[in-house]
Gaussian input, Z-matrix of N, CA and C with variables (Angstrom, degrees):
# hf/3-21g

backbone

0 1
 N
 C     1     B1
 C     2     B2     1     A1
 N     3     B3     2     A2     1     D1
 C     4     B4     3     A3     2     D2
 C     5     B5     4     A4     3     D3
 N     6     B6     5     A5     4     D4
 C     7     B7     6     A6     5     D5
 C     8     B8     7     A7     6     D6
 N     9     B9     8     A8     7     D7
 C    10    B10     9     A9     8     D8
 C    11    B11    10    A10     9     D9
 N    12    B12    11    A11    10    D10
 C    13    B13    12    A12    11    D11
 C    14    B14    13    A13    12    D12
 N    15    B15    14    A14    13    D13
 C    16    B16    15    A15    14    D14
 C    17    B17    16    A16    15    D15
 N    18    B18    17    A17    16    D16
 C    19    B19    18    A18    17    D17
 C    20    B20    19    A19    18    D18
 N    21    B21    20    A20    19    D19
 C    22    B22    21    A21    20    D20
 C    23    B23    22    A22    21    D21
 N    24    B24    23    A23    22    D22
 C    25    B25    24    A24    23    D23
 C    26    B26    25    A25    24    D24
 N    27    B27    26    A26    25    D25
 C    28    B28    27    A27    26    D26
 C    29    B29    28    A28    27    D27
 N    30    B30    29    A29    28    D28
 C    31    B31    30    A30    29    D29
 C    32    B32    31    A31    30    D30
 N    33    B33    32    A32    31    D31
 C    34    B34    33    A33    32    D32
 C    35    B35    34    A34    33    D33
 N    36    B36    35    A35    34    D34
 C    37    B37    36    A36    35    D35
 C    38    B38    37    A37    36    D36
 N    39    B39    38    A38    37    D37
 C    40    B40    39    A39    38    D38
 C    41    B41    40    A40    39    D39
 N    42    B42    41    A41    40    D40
 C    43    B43    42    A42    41    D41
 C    44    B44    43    A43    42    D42
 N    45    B45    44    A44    43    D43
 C    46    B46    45    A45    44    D44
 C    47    B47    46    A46    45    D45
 N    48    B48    47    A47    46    D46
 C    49    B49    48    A48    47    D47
 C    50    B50    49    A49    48    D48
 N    51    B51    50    A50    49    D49
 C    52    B52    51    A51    50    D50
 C    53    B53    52    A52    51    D51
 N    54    B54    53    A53    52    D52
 C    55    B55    54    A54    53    D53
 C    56    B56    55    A55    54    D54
 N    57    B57    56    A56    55    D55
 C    58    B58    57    A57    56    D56
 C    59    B59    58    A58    57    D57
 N    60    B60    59    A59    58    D58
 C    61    B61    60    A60    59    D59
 C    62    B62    61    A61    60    D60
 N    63    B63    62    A62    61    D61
 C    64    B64    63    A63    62    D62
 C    65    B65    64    A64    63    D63
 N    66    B66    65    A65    64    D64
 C    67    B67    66    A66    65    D65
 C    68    B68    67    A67    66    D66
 N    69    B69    68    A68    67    D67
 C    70    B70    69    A69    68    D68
 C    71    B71    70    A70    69    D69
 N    72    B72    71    A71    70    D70
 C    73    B73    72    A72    71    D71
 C    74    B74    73    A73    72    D72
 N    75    B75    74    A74    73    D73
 C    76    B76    75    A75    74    D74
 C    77    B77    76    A76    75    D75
 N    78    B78    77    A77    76    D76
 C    79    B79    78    A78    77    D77
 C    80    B80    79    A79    78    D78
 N    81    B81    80    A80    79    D79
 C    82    B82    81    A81    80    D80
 C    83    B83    82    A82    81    D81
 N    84    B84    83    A83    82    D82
 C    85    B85    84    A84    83    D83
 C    86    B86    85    A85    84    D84
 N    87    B87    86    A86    85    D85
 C    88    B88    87    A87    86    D86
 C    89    B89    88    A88    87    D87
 N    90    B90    89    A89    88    D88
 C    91    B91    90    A90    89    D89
 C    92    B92    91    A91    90    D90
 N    93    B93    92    A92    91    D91
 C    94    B94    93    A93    92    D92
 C    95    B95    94    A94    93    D93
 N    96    B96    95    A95    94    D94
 C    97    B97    96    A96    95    D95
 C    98    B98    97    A97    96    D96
 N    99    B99    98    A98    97    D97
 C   100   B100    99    A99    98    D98
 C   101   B101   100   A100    99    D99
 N   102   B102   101   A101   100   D100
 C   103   B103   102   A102   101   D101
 C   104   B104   103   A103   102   D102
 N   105   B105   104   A104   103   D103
 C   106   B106   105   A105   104   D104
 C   107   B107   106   A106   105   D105
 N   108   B108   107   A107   106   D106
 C   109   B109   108   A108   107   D107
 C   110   B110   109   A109   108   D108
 N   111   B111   110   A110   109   D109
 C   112   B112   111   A111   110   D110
 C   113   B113   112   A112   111   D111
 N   114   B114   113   A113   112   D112
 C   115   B115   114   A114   113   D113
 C   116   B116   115   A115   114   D114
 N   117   B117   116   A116   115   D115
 C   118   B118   117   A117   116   D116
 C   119   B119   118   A118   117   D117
 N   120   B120   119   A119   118   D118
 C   121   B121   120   A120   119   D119
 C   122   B122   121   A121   120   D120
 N   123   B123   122   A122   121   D121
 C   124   B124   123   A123   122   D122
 C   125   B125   124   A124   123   D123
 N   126   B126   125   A125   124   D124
 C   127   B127   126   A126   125   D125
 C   128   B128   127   A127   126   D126
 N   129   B129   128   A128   127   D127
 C   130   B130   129   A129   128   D128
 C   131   B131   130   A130   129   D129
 N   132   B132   131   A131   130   D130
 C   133   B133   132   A132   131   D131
 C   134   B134   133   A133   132   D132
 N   135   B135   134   A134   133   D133
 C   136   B136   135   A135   134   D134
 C   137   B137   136   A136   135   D135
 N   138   B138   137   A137   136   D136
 C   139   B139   138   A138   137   D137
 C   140   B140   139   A139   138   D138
 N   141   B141   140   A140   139   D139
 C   142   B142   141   A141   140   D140
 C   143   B143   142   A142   141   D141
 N   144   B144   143   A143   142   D142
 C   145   B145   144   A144   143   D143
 C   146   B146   145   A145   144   D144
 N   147   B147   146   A146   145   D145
 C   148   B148   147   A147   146   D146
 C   149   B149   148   A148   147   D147
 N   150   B150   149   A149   148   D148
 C   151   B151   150   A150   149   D149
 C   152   B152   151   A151   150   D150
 N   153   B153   152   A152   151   D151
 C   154   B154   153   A153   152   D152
 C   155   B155   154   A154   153   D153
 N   156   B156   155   A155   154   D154
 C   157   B157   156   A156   155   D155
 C   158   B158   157   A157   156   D156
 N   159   B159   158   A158   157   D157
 C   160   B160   159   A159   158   D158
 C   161   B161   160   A160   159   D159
 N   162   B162   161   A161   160   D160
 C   163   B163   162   A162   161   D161
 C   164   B164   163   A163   162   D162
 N   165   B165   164   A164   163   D163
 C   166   B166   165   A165   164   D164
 C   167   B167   166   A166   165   D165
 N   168   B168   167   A167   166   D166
 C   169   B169   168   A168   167   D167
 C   170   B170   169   A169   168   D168
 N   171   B171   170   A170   169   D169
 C   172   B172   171   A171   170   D170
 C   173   B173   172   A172   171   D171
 N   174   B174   173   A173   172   D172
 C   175   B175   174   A174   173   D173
 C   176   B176   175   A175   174   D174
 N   177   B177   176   A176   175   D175
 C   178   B178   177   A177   176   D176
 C   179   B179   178   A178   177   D177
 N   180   B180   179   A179   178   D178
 C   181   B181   180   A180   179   D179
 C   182   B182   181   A181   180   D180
 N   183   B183   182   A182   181   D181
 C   184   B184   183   A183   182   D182
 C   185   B185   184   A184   183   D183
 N   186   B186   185   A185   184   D184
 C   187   B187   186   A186   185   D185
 C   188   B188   187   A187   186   D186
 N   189   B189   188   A188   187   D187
 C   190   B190   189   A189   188   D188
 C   191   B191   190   A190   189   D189
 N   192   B192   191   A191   190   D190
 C   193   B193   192   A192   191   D191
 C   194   B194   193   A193   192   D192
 N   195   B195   194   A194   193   D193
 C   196   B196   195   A195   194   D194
 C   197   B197   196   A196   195   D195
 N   198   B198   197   A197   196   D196
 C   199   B199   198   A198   197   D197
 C   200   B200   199   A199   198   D198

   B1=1.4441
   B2=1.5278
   B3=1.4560
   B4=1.3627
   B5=1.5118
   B6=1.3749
   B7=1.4808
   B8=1.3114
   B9=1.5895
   B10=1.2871
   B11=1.6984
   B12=1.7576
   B13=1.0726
   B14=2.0094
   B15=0.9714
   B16=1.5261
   B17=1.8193
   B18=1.5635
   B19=1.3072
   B20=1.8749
   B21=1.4555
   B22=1.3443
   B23=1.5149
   B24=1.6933
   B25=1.3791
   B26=1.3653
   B27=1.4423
   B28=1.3854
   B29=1.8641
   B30=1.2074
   B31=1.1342
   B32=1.7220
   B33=1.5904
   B34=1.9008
   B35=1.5421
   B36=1.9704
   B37=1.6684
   B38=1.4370
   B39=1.1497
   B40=1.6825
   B41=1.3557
   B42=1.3708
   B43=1.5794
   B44=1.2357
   B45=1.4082
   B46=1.6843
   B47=1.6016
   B48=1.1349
   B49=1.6296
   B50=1.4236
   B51=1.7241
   B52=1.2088
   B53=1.5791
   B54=1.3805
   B55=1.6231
   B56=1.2029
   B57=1.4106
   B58=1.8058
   B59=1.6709
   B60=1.5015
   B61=1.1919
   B62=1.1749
   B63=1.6275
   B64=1.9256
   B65=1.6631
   B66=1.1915
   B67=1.5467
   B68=1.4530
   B69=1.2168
   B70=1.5196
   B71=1.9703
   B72=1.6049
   B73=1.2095
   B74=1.7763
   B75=1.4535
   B76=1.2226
   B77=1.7736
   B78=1.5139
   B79=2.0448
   B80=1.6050
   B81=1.5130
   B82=0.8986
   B83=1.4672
   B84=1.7112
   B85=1.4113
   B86=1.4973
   B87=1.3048
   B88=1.6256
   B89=1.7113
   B90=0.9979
   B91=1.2639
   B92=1.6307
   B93=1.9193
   B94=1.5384
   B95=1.6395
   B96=1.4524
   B97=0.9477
   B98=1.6613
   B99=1.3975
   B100=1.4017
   B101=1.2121
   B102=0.9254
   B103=1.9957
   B104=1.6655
   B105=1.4021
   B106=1.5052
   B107=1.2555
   B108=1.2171
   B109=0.8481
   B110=1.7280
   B111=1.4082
   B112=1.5958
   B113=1.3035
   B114=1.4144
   B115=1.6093
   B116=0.8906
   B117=1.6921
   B118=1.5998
   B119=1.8105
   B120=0.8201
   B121=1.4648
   B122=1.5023
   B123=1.0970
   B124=1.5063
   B125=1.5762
   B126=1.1933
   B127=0.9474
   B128=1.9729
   B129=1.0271
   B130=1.8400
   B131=1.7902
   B132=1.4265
   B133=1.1901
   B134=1.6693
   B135=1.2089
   B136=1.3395
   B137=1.8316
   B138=1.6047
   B139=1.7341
   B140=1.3693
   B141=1.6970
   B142=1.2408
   B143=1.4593
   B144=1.1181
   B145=1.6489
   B146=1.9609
   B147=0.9223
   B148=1.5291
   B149=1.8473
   B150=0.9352
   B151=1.5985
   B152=1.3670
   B153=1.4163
   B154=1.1294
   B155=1.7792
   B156=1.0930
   B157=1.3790
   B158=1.4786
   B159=1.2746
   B160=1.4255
   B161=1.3690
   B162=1.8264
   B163=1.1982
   B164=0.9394
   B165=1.5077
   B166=1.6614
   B167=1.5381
   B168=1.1927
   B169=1.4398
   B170=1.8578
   B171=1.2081
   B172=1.3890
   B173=2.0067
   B174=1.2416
   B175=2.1184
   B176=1.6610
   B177=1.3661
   B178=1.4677
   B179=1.4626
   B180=0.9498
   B181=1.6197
   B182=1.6837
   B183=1.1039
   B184=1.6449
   B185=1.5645
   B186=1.4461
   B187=1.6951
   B188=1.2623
   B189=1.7229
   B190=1.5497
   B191=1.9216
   B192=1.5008
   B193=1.8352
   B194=1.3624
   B195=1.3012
   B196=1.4073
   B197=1.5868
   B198=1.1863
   B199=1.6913
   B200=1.4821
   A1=111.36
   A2=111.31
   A3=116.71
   A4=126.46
   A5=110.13
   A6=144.50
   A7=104.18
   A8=120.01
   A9=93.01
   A10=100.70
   A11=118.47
   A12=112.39
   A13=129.36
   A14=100.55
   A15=89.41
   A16=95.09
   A17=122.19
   A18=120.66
   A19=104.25
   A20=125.00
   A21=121.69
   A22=102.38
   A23=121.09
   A24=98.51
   A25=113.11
   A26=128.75
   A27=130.41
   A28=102.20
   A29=127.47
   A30=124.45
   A31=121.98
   A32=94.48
   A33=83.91
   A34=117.25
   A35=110.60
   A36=105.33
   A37=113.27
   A38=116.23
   A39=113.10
   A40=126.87
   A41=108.91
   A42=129.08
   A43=115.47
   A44=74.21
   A45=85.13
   A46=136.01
   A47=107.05
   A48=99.62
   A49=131.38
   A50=116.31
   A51=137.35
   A52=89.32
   A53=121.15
   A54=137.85
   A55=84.51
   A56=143.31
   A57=113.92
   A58=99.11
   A59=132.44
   A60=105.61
   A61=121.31
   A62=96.15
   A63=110.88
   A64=94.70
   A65=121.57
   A66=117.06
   A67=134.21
   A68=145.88
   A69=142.61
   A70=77.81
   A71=109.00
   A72=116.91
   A73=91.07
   A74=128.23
   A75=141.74
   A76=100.91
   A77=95.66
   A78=107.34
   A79=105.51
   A80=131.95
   A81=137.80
   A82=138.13
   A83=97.22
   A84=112.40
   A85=128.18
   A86=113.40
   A87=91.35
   A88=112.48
   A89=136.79
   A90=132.25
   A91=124.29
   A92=98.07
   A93=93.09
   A94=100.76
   A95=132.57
   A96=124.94
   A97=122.64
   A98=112.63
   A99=120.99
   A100=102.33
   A101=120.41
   A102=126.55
   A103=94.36
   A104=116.36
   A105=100.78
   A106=123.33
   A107=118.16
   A108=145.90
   A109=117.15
   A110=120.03
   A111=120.91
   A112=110.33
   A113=121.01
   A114=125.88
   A115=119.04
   A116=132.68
   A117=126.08
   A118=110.55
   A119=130.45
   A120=124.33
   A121=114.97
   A122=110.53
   A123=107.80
   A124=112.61
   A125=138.86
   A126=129.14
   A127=111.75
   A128=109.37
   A129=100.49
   A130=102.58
   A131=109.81
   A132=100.63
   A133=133.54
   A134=99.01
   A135=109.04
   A136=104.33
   A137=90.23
   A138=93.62
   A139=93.31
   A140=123.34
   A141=120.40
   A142=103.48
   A143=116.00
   A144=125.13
   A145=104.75
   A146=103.84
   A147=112.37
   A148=97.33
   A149=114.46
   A150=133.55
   A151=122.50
   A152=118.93
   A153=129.67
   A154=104.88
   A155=122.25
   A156=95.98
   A157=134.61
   A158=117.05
   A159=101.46
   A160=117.84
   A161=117.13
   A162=111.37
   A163=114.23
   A164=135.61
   A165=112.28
   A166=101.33
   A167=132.39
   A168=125.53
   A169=103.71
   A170=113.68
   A171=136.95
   A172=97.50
   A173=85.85
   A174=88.70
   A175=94.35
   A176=127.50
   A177=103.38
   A178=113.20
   A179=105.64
   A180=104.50
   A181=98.98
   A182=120.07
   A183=111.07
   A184=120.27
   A185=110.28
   A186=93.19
   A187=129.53
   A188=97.32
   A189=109.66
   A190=101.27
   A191=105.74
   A192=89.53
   A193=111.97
   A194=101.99
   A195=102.30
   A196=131.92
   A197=94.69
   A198=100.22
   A199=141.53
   D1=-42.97
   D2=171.71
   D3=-35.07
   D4=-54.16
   D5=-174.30
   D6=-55.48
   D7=-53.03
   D8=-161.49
   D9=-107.76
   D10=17.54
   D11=141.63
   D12=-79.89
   D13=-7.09
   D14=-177.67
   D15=-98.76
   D16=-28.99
   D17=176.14
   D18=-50.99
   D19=-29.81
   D20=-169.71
   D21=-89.02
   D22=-26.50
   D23=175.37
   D24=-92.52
   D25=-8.49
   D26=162.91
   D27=-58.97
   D28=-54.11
   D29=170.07
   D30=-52.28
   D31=-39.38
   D32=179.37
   D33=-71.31
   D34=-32.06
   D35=173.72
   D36=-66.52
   D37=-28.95
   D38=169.54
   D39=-51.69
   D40=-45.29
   D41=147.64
   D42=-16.71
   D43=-104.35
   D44=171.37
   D45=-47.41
   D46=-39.56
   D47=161.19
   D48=-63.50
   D49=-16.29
   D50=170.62
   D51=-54.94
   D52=-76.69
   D53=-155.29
   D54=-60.37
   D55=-51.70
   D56=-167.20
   D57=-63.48
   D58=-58.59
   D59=-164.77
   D60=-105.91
   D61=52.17
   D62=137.47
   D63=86.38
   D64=16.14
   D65=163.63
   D66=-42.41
   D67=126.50
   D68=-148.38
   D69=-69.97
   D70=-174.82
   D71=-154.18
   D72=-102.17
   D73=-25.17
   D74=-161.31
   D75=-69.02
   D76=-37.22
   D77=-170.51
   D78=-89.69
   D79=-8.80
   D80=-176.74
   D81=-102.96
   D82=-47.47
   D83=152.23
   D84=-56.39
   D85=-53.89
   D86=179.80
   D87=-64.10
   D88=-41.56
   D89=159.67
   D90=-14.45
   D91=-64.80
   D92=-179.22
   D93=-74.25
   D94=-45.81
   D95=-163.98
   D96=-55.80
   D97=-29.60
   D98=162.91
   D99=-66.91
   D100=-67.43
   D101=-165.53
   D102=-42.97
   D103=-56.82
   D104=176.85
   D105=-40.39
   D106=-91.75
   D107=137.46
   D108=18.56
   D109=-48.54
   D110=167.21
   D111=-80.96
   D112=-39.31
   D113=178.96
   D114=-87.24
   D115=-5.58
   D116=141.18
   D117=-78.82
   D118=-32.47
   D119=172.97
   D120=-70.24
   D121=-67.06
   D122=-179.27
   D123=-76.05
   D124=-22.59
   D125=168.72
   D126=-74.62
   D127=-28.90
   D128=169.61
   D129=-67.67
   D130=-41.51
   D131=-173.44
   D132=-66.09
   D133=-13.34
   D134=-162.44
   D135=-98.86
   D136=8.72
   D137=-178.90
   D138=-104.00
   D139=-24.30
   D140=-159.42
   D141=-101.63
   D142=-59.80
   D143=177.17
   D144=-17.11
   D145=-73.84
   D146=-149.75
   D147=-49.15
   D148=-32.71
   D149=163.66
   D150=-47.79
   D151=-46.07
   D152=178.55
   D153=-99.53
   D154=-31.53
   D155=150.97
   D156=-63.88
   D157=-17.52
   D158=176.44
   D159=-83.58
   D160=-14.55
   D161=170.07
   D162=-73.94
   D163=-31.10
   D164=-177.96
   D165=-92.92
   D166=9.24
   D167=163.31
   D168=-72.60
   D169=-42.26
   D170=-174.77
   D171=-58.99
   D172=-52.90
   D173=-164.78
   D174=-80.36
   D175=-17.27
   D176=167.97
   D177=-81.52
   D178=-29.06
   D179=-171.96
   D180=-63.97
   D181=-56.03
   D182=171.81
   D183=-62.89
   D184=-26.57
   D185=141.99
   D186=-30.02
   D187=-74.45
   D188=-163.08
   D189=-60.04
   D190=-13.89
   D191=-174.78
   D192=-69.51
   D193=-45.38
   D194=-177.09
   D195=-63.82
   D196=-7.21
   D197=166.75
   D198=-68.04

């Protein structure tokens, strides 16, 4: 999850450094718009994930009890 949040802010300073030296709007935008775009997704996820793995780590193990 980490990974492909720091891949979106490596993409948003690229961005943005595009726009300081005056890059047409076509080489710049997809940049920030991905970079957004990965560091709002993976960054919500990576608060939630680890949570939801322990519940289904939790519901197999009471699988395996009942066996």
């Amino acid at each position: 999850m980490q990974i492909g949040a720091i891949l979106g802010v490596i993409a948003l300073i690229i961005g943005v450094a595009a726009i300081g030296v005056g890059q047409p709007n076509h080489m710049w935008f997809p940049l920030l718009l991905g970079g957004g775009l990965l560091v709002v997704v993976f960054g919500s996820l990576s608060r939630t994930m680890p949570g939801r793995y322990e519940q289904l780590e939790l519901q197999k193990m009471r699988a395996l009890d009942l066996v």
